[in-house]
N, C-alpha and C positions, 0 to 999 in steps of 0.2 A: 506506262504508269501502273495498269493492274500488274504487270510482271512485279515490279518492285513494290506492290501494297500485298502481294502474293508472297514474296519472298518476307517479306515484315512479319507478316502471319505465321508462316512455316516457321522463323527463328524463334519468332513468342514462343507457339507451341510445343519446339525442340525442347526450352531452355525450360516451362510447366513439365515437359513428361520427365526432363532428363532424372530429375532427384528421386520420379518412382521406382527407376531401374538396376541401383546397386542395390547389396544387401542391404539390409537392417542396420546391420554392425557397423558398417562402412557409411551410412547416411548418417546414424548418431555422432559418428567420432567426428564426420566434416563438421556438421552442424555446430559441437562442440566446442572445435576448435576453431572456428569461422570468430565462434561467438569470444570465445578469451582473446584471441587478437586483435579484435574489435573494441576489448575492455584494455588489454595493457597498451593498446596504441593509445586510448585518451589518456590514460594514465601518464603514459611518457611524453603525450603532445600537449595535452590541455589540461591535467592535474596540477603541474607546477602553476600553469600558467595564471588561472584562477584560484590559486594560494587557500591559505586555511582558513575554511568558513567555520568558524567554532558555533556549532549546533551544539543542543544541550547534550548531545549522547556525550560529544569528544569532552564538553567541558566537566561531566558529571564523572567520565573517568580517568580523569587528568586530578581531579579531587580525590577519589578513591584509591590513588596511587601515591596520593600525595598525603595521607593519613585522616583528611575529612569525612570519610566514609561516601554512601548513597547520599549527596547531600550538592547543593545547588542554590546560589541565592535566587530571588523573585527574579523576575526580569521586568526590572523596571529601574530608571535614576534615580535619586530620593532627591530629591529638595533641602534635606538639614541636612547642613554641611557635616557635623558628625558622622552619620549614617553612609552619605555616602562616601566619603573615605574612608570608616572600614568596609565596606563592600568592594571597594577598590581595591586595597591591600590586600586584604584577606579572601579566597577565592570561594569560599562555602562557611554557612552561618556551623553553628554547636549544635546542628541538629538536621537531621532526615529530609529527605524530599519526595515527593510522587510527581513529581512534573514531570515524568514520562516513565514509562515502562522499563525493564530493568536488561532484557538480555542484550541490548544492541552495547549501551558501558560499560558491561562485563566484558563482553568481547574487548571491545579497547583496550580498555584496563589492562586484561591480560597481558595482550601485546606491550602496552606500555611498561609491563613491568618489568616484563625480560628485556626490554629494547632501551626503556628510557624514555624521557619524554624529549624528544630530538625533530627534524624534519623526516630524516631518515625513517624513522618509527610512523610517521604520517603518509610515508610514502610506501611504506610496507602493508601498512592497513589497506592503501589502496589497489596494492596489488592482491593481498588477501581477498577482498571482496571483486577484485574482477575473475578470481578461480571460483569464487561460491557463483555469482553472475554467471559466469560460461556453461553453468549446470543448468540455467532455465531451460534451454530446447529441448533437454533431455528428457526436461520435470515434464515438459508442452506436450510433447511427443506421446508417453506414456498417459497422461491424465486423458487424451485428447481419446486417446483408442479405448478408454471404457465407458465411451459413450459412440463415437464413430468409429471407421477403419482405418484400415493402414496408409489411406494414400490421404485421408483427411487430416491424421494425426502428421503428416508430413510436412503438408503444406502448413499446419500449424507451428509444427517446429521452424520452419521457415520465415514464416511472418512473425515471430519471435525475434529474429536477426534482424529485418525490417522494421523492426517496431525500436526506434533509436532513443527514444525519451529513456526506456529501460536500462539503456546500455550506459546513460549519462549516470546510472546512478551507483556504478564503481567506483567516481573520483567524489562523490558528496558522504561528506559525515554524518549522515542521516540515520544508515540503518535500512534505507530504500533499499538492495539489493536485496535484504531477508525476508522483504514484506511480500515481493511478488514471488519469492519462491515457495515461502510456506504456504501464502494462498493456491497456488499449481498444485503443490501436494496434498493440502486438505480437498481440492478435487477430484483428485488419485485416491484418495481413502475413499472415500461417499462412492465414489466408481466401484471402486473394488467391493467394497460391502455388500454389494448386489448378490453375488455369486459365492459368499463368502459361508465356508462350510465351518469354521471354528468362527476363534472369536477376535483373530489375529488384527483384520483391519478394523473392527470398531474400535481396537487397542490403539492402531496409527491412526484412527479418526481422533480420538478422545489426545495423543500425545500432541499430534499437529496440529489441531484446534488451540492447545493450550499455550501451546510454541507459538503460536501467533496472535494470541490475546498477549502476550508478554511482550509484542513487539509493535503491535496497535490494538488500543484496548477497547474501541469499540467490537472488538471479534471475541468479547468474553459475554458479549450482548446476545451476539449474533448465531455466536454454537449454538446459543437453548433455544431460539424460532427456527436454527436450523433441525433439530435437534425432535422442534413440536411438527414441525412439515413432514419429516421422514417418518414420526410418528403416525400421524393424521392419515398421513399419503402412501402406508407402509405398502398395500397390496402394488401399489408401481413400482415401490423401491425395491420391492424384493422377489426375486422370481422364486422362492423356497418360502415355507411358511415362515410368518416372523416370531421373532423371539425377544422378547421385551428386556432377557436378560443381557443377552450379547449388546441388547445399546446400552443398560447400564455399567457394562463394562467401558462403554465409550465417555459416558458422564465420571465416573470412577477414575478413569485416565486423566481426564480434564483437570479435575479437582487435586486432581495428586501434580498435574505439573506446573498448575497455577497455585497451588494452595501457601505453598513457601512464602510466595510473594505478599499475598493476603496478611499470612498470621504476621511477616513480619511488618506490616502499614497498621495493623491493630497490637502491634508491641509498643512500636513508634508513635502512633497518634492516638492510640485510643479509642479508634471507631473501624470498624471494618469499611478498608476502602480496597477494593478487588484488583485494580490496578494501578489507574490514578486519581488523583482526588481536586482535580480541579475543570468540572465540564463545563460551568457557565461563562469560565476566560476564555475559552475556547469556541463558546456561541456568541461571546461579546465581538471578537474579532469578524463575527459574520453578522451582528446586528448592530451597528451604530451609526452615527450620523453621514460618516463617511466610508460607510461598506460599498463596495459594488458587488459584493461577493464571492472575490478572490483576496487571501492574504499580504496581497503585495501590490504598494501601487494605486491602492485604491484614491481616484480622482488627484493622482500626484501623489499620493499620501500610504508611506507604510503604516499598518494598523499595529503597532505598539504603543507602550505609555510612555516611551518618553518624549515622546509627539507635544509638542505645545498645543495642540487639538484637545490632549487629552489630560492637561493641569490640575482638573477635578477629582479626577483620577487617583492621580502621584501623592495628594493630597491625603485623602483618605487611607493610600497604602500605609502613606510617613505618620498615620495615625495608629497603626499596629504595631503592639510592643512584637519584638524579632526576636519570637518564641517559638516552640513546634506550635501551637495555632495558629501560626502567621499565615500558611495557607487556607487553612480552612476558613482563614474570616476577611483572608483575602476575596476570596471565591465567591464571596456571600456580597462582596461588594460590584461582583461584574455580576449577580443575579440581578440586582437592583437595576443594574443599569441595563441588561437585555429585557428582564422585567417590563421597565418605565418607558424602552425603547418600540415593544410590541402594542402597548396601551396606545401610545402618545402615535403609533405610525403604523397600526395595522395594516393597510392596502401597502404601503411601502413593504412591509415585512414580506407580506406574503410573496411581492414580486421581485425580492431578493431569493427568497426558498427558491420559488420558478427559475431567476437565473443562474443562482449555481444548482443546479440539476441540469440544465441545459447547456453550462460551459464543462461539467465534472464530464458530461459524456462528448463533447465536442472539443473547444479550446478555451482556453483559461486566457482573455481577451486581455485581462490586464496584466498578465504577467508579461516583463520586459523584454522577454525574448520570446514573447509566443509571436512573432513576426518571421519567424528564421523557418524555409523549408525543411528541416530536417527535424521542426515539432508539428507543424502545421500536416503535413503531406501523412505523417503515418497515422498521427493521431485521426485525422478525416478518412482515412483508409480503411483504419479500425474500426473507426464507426460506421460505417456505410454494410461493413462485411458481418460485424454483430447484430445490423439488422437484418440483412438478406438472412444468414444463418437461424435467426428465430423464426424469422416466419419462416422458415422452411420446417421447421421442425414442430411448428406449432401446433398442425393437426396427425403427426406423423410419430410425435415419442413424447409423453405425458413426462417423463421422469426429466428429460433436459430443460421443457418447457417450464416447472414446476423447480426446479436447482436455479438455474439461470433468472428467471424473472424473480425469485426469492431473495438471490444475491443482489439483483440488478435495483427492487426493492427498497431490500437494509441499505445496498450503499447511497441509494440516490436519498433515504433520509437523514440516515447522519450526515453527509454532506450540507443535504438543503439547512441543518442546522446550526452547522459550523463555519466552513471555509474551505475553499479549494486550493491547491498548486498542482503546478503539474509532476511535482516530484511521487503526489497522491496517485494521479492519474498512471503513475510507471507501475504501481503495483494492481493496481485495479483493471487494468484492460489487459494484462497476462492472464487474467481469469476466466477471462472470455475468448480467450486465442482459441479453443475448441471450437466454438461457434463459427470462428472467424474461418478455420481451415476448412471446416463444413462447406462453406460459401464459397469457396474458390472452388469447390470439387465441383459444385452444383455448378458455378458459373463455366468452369471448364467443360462441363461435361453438354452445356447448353449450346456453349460456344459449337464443341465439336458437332452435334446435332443440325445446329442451322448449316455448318457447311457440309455436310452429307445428305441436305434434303433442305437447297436452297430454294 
């Protein structure tokens, strides 16, 4: 028996050392392509099969192809039969929308325009985003080494292929695929900035910042506490003296790739709205009667309005003339109701914040398939490995502890205010995959210690 729990050890060990021993060149390109086969196999296994989930990106540019401009009805039924048969008929109102950020239906759009609006075209897009997807290990790998070494940024890139939630998000029309890449390389900027003798990476700090406030708009929040930290905390961030100008080249950047977006929601609406302009529907769906704190599911029940839960509701919407104000005085109606819902249920409230902060870093309990090992196993893998990686780091490098717990932070409050999925959870733990490869080195290297001085 010890021969064969001998032999189990020696293959573990083989198959941890083997990926530190080729080159560089040749570990990226496996990884690479490990990871795109991995995406166009769901693609051609389970893309058909799970059919087209119309998320608001594909429907906002299936509009914009179709001459409605940026523009989206509410999501919701109406109750007067007028109303809703033209929403039925007609796929976008005579006027603009901010219900989500704008690069991910540009993207579509595009495609659809040269292609058409076909299957064919929906199955192209999903082969596009499994080429952008096959790029994370790459992004892991490099973000990971300007903070660790080379054998930690490995196994990061590694746990990146392991980490299967990420990889599911080549066949969803979400957008998911850009979110966890741009987050990897707004770590590679803040990395790089350290060492940085012009003013090149606060330039990639300020672009990729802005790239991904345009694709989740809490991160247009999140630049400027990032933004005040590196300021505040500058003598760790920087091994050269700092220069207050070089990071207003990184603010200058930001502004210039989100600004577009901006001036065009104050052409359209009237009021300066930065990305989108609806946050209180979005804390509605994580404070109401029947929240548990995930989007989906909750006690039986999907959190939309055309829920007969939510009649009250649909009510008050069918009471807005379907003008450009219809959001904004939509929005002012899910205030009321997260409002009246915090007054009337404090202790509840609070223990719904607790609980999604508690499933956003572990598993999102209600969602339908969070019962399948291939969400369960990495997602709990991750978290186990983000936290060995902190503490290890926690009295050993001020700057990681100080990035990471910042991020770890902003995301567990916006969260705690909104709403979880795990589609959330695919771009958010690619962020931490540094941490995570840390903790394999550590744990490897512990392992190999107790057998050389058992």
């Amino acid at each position: 028996m010890k021969i064969q729990e001998q032999y189990t050890v020696n293959m573990l060990i083989t198959m941890v050392k083997a990926p530190l021993h080729i080159s560089r060149i040749s570990f990226l390109i496996s990884v690479v392509l490990v990871a795109l086969l991995m995406r166009l196999g769901l693609v051609g296994f389970v893309g058909q099969i799970r059919g087209t989930q119309m998320y608001e990106p594909l429907q906002i540019a299936k509009n914009i192809t179709t001459g409605y401009g940026f523009s989206l009805h509410w999501q919701y039924e109406s109750s007067i039969p007028e109303r809703h048969k033209l929403m039925e008929e007609v796929s976008a109102p005579p006027y603009g929308t901010t219900f989500i950020p704008p690069i991910v239906p540009y993207i579509y759009s595009s495609i659809i325009t040269i292609m058409g609006w076909n299957d064919t075209t929906l199955f192209v897009i999903m082969i596009v985003q499994a080429f952008i997807g096959a790029l994370l290990p790459f992004f892991v790998y490099y973000a990971t080494l300007q903070f660790f070494d080379d054998t930690a940024s490995r196994y990061a890139a590694i746990l990146s292929l392991l980490y299967f939630p990420v990889a599911m998000t080549a066949i969803t029309f979400s957008g998911s695929v850009l979110y966890s890449l741009f987050g990897v390389a707004l770590l590679w900027s803040i990395g790089k900035m350290r060492h940085a003798k012009t003013s090149t990476y606060f330039f990639a700090f300020g672009v990729v910042s802005g790239l991904l406030s345009l694709t989740r708009s809490e991160w247009y929040y999140i630049f400027f506490i990032l933004v005040a930290i590196i300021v505040f905390y500058r003598s760790i961030f920087f091994e050269k003296p700092y220069y207050a100008r070089k990071l207003s080249v990184a603010v200058l950047m930001f502004f210039m790739t989100t600004g577009w977006w901006t001036t065009r929601n104050y052409q359209e609406f009237g009021r300066i709205i930065p990305v989108t302009g609806h946050p209180w529907r979005e804390m509605w769906r994580g404070f109401n009667l029947y929240s548990t704190g995930s989007g989906t599911n909750a006690q039986g029940l999907s959190i939309w309005e055309h829920r007969a839960e939510y009649e009250h509701i649909r009510k008050q919407l069918d009471a807005i003339p379907m003008d450009v104000s219809f959001e904004e005085k939509a929005d002012q109606i899910y205030k009321n109701e997260v409002l009246t819902f915090w007054r009337q249920h404090p202790s509840e409230s609070i223990v719904l914040m607790i609980k999604k902060i508690v499933m956003l870093w572990t598993i999102d309990i209600y969602y339908d398939k969070a019962n399948h090992v291939l969400y369960i196993f990495p997602q709990l893998l991750l978290c186990a490995l983000i936290f060995i990686g902190y503490v290890n780091v926690f009295h050993k490098d001020k700057r990681s502890v100080i990035l990471w717990g910042t991020l770890f932070v902003c995301l567990s409050s916006v969260f705690s205010l909104t709403y979880i999925l795990p589609r959330y959870q695919s771009y958010i733990f690619p962020m931490f995959l540094p941490l995570c490869g840390h903790a394999i080195q550590i744990l490897y290297s512990k392992i190999m210690a107790m057998r050389l001085n058992p």
